[in-house]
C-alpha positions in Angstrom: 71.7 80.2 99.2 74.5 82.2 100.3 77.7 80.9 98.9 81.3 81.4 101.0 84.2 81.3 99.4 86.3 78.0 100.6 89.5 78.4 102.3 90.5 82.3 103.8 87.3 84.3 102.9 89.5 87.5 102.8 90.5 87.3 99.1 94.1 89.7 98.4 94.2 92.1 95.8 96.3 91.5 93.2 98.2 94.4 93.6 99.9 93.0 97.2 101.6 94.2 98.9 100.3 97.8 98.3 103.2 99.6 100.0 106.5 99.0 101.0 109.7 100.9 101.9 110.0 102.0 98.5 106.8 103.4 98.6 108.0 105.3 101.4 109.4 108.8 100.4 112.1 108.9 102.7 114.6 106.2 103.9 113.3 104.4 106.5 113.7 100.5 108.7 110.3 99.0 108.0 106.6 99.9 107.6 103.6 98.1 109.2 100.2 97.8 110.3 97.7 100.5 109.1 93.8 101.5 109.6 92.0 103.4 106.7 88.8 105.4 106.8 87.1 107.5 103.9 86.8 111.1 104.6 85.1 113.7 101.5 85.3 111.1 98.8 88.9 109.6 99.3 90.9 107.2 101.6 93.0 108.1 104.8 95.2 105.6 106.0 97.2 106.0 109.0 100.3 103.4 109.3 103.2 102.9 110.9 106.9 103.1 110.2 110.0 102.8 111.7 112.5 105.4 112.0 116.1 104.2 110.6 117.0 104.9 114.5 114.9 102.0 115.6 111.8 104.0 117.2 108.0 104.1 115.3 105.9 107.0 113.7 102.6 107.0 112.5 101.9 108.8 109.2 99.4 109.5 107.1 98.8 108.1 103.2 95.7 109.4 100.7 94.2 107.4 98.4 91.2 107.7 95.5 90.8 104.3 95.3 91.6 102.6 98.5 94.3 100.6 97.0 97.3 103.2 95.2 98.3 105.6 98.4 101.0 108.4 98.6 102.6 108.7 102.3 103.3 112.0 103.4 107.1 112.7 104.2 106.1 114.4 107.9 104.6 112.0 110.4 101.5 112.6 111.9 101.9 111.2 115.4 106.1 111.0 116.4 107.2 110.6 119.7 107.0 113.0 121.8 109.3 115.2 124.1 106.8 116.7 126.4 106.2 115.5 129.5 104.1 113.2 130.2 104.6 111.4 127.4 108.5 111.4 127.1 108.3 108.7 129.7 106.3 106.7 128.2 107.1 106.9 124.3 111.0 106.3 123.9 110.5 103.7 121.7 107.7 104.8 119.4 104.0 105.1 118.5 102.5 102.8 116.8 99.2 100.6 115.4 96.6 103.4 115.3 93.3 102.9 114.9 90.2 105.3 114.2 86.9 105.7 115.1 83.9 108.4 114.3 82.7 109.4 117.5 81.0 113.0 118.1 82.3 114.6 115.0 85.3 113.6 115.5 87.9 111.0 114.5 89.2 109.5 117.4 92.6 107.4 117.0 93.8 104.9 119.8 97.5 103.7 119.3 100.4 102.2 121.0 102.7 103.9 122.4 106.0 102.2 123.6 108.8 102.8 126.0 111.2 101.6 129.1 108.6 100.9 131.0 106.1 98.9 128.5 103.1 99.6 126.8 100.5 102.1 127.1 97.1 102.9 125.8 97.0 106.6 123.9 94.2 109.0 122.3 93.9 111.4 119.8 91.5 113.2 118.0 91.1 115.0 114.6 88.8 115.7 111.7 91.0 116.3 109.3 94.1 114.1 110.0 96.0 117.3 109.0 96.1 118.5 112.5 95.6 116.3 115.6 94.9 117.0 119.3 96.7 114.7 122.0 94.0 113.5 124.7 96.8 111.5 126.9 96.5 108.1 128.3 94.1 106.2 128.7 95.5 102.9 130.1 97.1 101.1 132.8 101.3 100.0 132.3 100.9 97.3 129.8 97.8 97.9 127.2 97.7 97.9 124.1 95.5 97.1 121.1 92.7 99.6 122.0 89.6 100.4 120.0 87.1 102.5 120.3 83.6 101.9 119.7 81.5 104.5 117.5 78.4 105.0 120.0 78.1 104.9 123.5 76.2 102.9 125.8 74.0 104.2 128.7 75.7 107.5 128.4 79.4 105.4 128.8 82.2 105.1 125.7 83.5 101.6 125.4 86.6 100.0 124.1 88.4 96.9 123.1 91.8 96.7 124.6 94.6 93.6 125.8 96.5 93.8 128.7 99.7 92.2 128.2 99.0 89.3 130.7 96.6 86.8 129.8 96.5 87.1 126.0 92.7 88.0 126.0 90.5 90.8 124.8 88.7 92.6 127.6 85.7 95.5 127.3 86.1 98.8 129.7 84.0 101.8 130.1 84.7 105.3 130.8 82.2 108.6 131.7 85.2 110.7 130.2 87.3 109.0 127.8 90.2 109.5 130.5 89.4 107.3 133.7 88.2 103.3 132.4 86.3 101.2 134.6 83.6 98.7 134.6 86.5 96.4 133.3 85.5 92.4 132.1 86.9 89.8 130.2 85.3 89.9 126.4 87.4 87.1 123.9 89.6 84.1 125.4 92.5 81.9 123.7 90.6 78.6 122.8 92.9 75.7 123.4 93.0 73.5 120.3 92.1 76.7 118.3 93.8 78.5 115.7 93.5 81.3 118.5 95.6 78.7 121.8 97.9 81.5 122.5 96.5 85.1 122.8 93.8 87.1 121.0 93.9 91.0 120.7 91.7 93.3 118.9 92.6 94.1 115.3 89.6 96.8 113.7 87.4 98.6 115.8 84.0 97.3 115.9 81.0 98.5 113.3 77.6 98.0 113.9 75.6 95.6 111.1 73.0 93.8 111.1 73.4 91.2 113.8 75.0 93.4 116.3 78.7 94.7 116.7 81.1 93.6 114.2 85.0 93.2 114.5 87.9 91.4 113.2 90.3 90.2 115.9 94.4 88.6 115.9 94.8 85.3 117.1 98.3 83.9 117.3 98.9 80.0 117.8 102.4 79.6 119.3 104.2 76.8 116.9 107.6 74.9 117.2 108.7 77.4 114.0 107.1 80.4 116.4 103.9 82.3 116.7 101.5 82.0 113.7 99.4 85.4 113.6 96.0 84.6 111.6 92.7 86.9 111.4 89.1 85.6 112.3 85.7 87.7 113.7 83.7 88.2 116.4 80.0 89.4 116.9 78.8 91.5 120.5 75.5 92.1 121.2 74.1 95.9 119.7 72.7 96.9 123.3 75.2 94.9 125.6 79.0 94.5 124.0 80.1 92.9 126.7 78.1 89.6 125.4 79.6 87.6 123.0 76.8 86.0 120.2 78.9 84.9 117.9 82.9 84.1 117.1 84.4 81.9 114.2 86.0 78.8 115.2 88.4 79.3 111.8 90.3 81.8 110.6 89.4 84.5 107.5 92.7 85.5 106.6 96.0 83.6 107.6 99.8 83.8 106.2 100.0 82.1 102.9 101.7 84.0 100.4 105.4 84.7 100.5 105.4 88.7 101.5 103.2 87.4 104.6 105.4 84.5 105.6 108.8 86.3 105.1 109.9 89.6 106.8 110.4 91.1 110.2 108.0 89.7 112.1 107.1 86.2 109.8 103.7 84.7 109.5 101.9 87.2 110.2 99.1 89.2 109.1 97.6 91.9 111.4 95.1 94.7 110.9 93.8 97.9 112.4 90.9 99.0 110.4 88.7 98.1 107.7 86.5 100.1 105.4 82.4 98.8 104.7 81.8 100.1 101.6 78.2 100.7 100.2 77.9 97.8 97.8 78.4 95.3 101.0 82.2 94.8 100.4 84.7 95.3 103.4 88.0 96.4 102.3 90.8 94.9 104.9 94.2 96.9 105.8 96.5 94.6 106.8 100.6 94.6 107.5 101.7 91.1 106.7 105.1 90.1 108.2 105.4 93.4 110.1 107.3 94.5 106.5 104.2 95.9 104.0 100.8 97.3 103.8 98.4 95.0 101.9 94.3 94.9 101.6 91.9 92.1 101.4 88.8 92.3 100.6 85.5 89.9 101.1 81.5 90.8 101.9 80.2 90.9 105.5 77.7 88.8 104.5 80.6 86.1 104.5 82.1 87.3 107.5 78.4 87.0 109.1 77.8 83.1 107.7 81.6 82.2 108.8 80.2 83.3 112.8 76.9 81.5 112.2 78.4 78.2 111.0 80.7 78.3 113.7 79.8 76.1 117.1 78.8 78.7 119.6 81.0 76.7 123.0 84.1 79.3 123.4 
């Protein structure tokens, strides 16, 4: 019998938060939100951090353990100058998240100016040098992720348009124009999730079909409450939902997740299956540090199966 864990199933490491802004090699406001991959036997985490100015970077960290990580002092992804992204980037680049796709790494992120959010792409695969692909999204996107395979010839991705607080699937010939455009994830009322939903790590394929971890936020008399839970999509058709939990894996308990910029909140962009089963979690709690939780997909998989399938 498979024994879960009781409470959040995402247990912290005890070495949390694993970075801060004295981690950070040069003086800077705050760091958040990161996504990790391995790459020739180590760990690459992209994450973001703002600029003392007010604006967001994304840099990279390396890691032989997945837990101890030294940021470099350049960024990876800065905002840019160049048209047209100087019109659309004022404010920063942020929450990257990466997928393998065709021998490359593609990375979907944020970026955020005057006139709101937009979807963005890049590729790399080395994350020492990247290649700008543009935009890929209508005024007001964000949270994009890609999937690692496509489907009848199309690429797919997660993504949530600002209105509506849900998670919708689109698909693309090119990765440039998106179409084919439905509604994937709801708010629940009642839920842990009432208030919006967003995607959080780009799906992975396991046994029962396509895998991801998803951001619900519940809005509260003390504010929004930002908690973790998973969803499962069909392996040939990701538009169809089999499974979702009706509780969350991970929510804000300990004091560096319930006190910072943004409190009550944890919120990822990535996680790591390792070999042995495990999944390793990258997470920014409070919108202030980089933390990882870890807990086995098999636990993940019985937390969607025990929950009631009416969402």
């Amino acid at each position: 019998m498979l024994i879960v864990p009781t409470g959040d199933i995402v247990r912290r490491c005890k070495g949390n938060p694993i970075l801060t802004v004295r981690d950070v090699p040069f003086r800077c406001g705050d760091i958040c939100n990161a996504t990790a991959v391995r790459l020739d036997g180590h760990y690459v985490m992209l994450l973001t951090i703002q600029a003392l100015e007010g604006y967001s970077q994304i840099y990279k960290a390396r890691s032989t353990d997945g837990y101890t990580f030294d940021i470099d002092s350049e960024p990876l992804i800065a905002p840019s100058t160049e048209l047209p992204y100087s019109d659309y980037n004022q404010m920063g680049v942020l929450d990257p998240r990466i997928t393998p796709l065709d021998d490359y790494f593609y990375i979907t992120y944020d970026s955020l100016g005057r006139h709101g959010y937009r979807l963005a792409l890049a590729r790399t695969k080395d994350f020492d040098t990247i290649e700008r692909l543009g935009f890929v999204s209508q005024p007001d996107t964000k949270a994009g992720a890609l999937f690692p395979r496509k489907f009848n010839g199309r690429y797919a991705r997660l993504e949530r348009p600002w209105n509506g607080g849900s998670i919708w699937i689109s698909f693309s010939d090119d990765l440039v124009y998106w179409g084919w455009t439905k509604v994937l994830l709801t708010p629940r009322g009642g839920f842990w999730d009432s208030s919006r939903v967003g995607a959080a790590t780009p799906p992975v394929l396991v046994e029962e079909g396509w895998l991801f971890l998803y951001y619900g936020i519940k809005d509260t008399s003390a504010g929004p409450l930002f908690r973790l839970g998973a969803a499962i999509l069909d392996e040939h058709d990701p538009g169809t939902v089999l499974y979702r939990t009706n509780f969350p894996i991970l929510s804000p308990r300990e004091e560096y997740e319930r006190i910072g910029d943004v409190p009550n909140l944890v919120f990822s962009c990535g996680a790591i299956c390792e070999p042995n089963g495990e999944l390793k979690i990258y997470y920014g709690a409070a919108n202030s540090c980089i933390c990882v939780g870890t807990t086995r997909v098999d636990h993940i998989l019985h937390a969607c199966h025990e929950s009631d399938k009416e969402y």
